[in-house]
ZAMARGU-4260 file (C-alpha; in steps of 0.2 Angstrom, whole numbers, plus 5000, padded with zeros to 4 digits):
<rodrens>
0) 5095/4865/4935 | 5074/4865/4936 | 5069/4880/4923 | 5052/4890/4928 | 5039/4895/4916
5) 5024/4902/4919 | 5008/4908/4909 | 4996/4894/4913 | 4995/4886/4931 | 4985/4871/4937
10) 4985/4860/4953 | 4985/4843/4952 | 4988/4831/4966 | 5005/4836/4972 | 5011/4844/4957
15) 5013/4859/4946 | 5012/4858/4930 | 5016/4873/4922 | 5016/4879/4902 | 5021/4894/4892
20) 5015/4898/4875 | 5029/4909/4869 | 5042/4895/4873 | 5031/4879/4871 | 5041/4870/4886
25) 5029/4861/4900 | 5040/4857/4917 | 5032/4847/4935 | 5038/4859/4949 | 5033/4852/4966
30) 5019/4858/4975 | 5028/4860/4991 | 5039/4872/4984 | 5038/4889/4990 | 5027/4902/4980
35) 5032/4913/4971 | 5041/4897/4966 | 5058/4911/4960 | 5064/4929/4964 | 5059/4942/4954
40) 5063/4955/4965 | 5077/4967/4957 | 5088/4979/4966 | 5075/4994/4967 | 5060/4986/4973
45) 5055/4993/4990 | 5054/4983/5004 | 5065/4967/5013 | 5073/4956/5003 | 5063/4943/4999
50) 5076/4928/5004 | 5076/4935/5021 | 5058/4932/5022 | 5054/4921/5038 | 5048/4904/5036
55) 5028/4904/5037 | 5027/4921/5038 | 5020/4933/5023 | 5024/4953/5021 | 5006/4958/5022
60) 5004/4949/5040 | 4993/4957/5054 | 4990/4971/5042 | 4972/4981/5039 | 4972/4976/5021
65) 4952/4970/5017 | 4948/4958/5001 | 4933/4961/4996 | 4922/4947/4991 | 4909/4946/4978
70) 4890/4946/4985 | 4887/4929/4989 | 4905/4925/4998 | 4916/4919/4985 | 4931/4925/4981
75) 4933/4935/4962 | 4934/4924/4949 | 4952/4928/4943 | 4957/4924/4962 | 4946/4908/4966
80) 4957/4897/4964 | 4971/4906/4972 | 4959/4907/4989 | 4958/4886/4990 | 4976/4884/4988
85) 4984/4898/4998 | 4972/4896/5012 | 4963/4913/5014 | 4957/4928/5002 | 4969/4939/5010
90) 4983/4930/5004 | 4976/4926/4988 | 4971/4945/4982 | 4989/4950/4990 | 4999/4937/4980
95) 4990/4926/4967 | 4992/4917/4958 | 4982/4925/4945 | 4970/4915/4933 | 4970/4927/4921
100) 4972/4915/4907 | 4990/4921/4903 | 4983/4940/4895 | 4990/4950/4910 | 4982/4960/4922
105) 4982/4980/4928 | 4978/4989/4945 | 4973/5006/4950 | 4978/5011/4967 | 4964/5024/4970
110) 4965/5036/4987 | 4954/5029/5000 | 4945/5040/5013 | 4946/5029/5029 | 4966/5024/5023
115) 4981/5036/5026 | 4989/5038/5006 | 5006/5040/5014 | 5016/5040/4996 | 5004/5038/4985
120) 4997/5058/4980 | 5018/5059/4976 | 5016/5047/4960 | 5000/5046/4953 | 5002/5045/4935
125) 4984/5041/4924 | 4967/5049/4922 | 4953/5044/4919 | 4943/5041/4902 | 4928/5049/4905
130) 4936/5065/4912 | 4940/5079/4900 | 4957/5083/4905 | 4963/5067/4905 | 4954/5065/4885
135) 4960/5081/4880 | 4980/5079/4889 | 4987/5061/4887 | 4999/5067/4902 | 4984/5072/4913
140) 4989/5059/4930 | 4975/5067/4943 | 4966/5051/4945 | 4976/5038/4954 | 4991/5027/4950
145) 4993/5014/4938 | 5002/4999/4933 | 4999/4980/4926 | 5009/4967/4915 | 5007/4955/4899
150) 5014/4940/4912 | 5002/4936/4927 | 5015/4931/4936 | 5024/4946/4939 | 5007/4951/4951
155) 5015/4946/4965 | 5032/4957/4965 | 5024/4973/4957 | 5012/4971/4973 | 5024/4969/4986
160) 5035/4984/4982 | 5022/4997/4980 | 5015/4990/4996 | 5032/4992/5007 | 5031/5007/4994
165) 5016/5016/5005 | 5007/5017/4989 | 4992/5015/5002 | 4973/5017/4995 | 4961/5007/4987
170) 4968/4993/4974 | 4959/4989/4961 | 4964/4976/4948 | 4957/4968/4933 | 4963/4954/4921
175) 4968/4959/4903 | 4981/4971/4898 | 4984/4970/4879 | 4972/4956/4874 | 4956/4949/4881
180) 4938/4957/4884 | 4943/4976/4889 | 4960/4975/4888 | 4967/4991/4897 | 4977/4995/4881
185) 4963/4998/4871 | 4964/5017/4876 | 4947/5015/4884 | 4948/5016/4901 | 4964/5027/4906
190) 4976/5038/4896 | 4990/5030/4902 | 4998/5016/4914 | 5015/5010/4920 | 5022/4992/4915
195) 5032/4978/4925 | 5041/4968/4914 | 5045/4949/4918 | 5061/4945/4926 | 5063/4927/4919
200) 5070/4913/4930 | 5087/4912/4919 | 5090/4928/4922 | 5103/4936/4936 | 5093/4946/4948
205) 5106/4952/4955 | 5107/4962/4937 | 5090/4967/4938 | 5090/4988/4942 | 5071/4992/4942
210) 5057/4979/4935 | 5046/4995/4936 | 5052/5006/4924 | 5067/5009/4908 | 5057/4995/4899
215) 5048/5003/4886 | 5033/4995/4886 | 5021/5005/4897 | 5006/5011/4890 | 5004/5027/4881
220) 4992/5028/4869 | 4980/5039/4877 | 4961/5040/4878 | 4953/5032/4862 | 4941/5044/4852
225) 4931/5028/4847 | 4927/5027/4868 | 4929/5046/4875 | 4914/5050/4859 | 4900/5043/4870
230) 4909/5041/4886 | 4912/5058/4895 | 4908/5059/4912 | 4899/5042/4908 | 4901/5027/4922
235) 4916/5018/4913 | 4914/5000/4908 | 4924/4990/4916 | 4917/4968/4918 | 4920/4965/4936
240) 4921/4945/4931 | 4939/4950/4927 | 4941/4963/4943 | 4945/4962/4962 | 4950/4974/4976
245) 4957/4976/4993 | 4954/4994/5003 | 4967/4998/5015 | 4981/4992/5004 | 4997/4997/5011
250) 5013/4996/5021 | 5004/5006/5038 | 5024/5008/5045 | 5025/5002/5063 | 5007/4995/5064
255) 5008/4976/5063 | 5000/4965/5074 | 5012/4958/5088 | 4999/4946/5094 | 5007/4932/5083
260) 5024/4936/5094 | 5015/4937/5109 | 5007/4920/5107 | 5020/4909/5111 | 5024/4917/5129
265) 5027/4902/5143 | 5010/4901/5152 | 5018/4893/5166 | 5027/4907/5174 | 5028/4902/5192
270) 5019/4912/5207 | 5035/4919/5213 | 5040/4927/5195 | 5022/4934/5194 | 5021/4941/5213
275) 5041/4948/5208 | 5035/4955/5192 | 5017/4964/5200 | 5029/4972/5213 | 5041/4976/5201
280) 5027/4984/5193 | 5020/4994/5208 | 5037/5001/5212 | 5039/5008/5194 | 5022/5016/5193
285) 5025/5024/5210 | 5042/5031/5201 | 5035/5035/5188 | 5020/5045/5197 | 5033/5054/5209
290) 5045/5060/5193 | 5029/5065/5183 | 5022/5076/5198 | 5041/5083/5201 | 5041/5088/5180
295) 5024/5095/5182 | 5027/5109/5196 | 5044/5115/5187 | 5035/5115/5171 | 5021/5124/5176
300) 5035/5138/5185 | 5048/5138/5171 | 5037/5137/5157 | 5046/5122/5149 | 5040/5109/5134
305) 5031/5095/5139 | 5030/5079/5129 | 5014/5069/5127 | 5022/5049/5124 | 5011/5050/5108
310) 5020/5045/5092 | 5013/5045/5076 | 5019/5032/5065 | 5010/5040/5049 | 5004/5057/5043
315) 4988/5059/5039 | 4990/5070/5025 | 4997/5085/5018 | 4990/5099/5011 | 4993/5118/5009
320) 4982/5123/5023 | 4983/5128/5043 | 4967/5130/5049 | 4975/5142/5064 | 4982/5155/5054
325) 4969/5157/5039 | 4952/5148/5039 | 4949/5153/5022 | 4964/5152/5010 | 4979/5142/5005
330) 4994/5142/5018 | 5012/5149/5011 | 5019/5132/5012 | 5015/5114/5013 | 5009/5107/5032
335) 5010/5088/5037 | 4997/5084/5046 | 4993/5071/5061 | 4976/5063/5068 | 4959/5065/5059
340) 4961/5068/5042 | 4952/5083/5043 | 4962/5098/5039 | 4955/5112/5029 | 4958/5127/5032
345) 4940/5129/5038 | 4938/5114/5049 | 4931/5116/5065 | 4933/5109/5083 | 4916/5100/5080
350) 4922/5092/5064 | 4938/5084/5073 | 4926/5079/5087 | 4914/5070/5076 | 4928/5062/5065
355) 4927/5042/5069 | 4944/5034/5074 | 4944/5023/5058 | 4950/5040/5047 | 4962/5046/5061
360) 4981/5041/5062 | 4979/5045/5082 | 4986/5029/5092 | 4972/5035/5106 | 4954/5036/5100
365) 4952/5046/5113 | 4962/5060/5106 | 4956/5069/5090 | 4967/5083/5092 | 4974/5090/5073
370) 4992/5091/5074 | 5002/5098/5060 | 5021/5104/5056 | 5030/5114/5038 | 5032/5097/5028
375) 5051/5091/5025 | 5059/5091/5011 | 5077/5083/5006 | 5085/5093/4992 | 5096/5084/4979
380) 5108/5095/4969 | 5116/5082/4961 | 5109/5081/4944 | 5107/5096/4933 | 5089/5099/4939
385) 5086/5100/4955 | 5071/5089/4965 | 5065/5091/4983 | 5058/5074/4988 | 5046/5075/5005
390) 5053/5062/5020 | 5040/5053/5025 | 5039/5039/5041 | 5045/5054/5055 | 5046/5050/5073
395) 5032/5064/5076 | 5024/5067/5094 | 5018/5083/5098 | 5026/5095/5113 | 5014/5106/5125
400) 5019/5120/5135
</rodrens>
């Protein structure tokens, strides 16, 4: 049986040759072979297994996720690489490899104005080095949500599962997590960050609970005195040689692109099928007109609910506010909000009018209309202390009467 190590990574011809340090074994995997070249995907990561992944076909397709280059084009050093051999940036900055000379990596994900956070507001868990809470309270997590690795190779999989996650925002990642020119442990950058340990090919992922957490091995240490002394409320350091991001990072729900599906349709359909399917088309619309102006003059009689065939896929926040009841205060209760992502208390008609379709989770441009509801909650009694966990992902579309 073929054994897989990874630290250090090069392409030559049609081969692999791959080398860790800890372990001193070198091994020739073909090129061919599917990348990530093993599983480490344990029991707890979100998302679709990842042996039931199509042939061809990779998680992120037809999403809104951007890469962004560096000024003149290229891709960021830790990734260039990566953009030649998987063919595009947008596979390269959402899978790796990394080149990032086997001293890890982290990422931020950071909430992004024009990109729905779905999840993420739930679970952030660092702050800032330059902010004063975050110096002065080691457990101050207001800035965003962190994690990274010692193993480049475990990029991929802490990647995918925050991004089926809907830990949606703005990613950004930089090499060098314990060692290496601003190494994220150095207590200089943020007080604290998660850690995604390695699931080694000899292993039985099938054993594997969560990769994510229970290691030990997350960072802790804080803000470093020797930084926060000259550094608050100071532009942080941070060498963007060693850093990349992508905005819109995220599972959006029920967004993909179908175009892909749509593409290989028969273009010789004959002229019977298409005159058949035209008048097919003309009977329904007339049905269709006939039952909507039937609905409309009992509804407008018997005061009954009317459905608009809207559905949002995705909120578009939540926040303590209902700007019907009180335009200057908090609500009583938590509201889940659909369409612009304008919704304090004070906002206006004029505001939703003028907010541009990019930062609105309507499915019509058109529409700018606010909708919101009280926000779910499922409440587990089953440990000693309770928790109440907001559902997310509802089948919402809004009634009139």
């Amino acid at each position: 049986m073929m054994k897989y190590y990874h630290d250090y990574v090069w392409l030559l011809a049609a081969a692999i040759i791959v080398y860790n340090n800890n372990q001193n074994v070198l091994v020739v995997v073909d090129a061919t072979s599917r990348f990530p070249p093993f599983s480490q995907q344990c029991r707890d990561d979100a998302g679709p297994p990842f042996g039931d992944d199509e042939s061809g076909r990779l998680y992120h397709d037809g999403s809104a996720a951007i890469p962004m280059l560096k000024d003149d084009g290229e891709c960021a050093t830790p990734l260039r690489e990566a953009c030649t051999t998987r063919g595009n940036a947008k596979t390269a900055y959402l899978e790796g490899p990394l080149q990032c000379n086997g001293n890890g990596w982290y990422c931020r994900i950071l909430v992004d104005e024009n990109w729905p956070p779905q999840n993420l507001i739930g679970d952030l868990n660092f702050g800032y080095c330059n902010k004063t809470e975050a110096i002065e309270d080691s457990g101050y997590d207001r800035s965003g949500h962190c994690h990274g690795s010692s193993d480049d190779s475990t990029y991929y999989w802490w990647l995918r599962d925050h991004w089926f996650r809907q830990y949606n925002g703005r990613l950004r990642c930089c090499c060098n997590w314990n060692r290496g020119p601003d190494a994220l442990a150095s207590g200089r950058l943020v007080n604290r960050c998660d850690y995604r340990r390695l699931v080694t090919p000899t292993e039985n992922v099938e054993d594997c609970r969560d990769a994510n957490e229970d290691n030990n091995l997350s960072y802790e240490g804080g803000c470093n005195s020797e930084f926060t002394r000259f550094q608050l409320d100071a532009e942080l350091p941070e060498n963007d040689e060693h850093c990349w991001e992508v905005l819109k990072f995220g599972d959006a729900g029920n967004e993909d692109d179908d175009e892909d599906e749509n593409e290989d349709s028969s273009d010789n359909d004959s002229e019977e099928d298409e005159e058949s399917d035209e008048e097919r088309g003309k009977e329904s619309d007339e049905e269709r007109d006939e039952e909507s102006e039937e609905d409309e003059g009992q509804d407008r009689f018997t005061g009954n609910m009317v459905k608009m065939c809207m559905f949002y896929g995705i909120p578009s926040g939540h926040a303590r506010s209902d700007p019907i009841i009180n335009q200057s205060c908090a609500s009583d209760h938590v509201h889940t909000f659909y369409g612009p992502q304008n919704f304090h208390p004070n906002t206006s008609n004029e505001d939703l009018r003028n907010t541009p379709p990019s930062s609105s989770t309507s499915p019509f441009e058109e529409n700018q209309s606010l909708y919101w509801h009280p926000s779910i909650y499922q409440i587990d009694d089953s440990t000693s202390t309770r928790t109440h966990t907001r559902l997310n992902g509802l089948d919402t579309s809004p009634y009139y009467r």
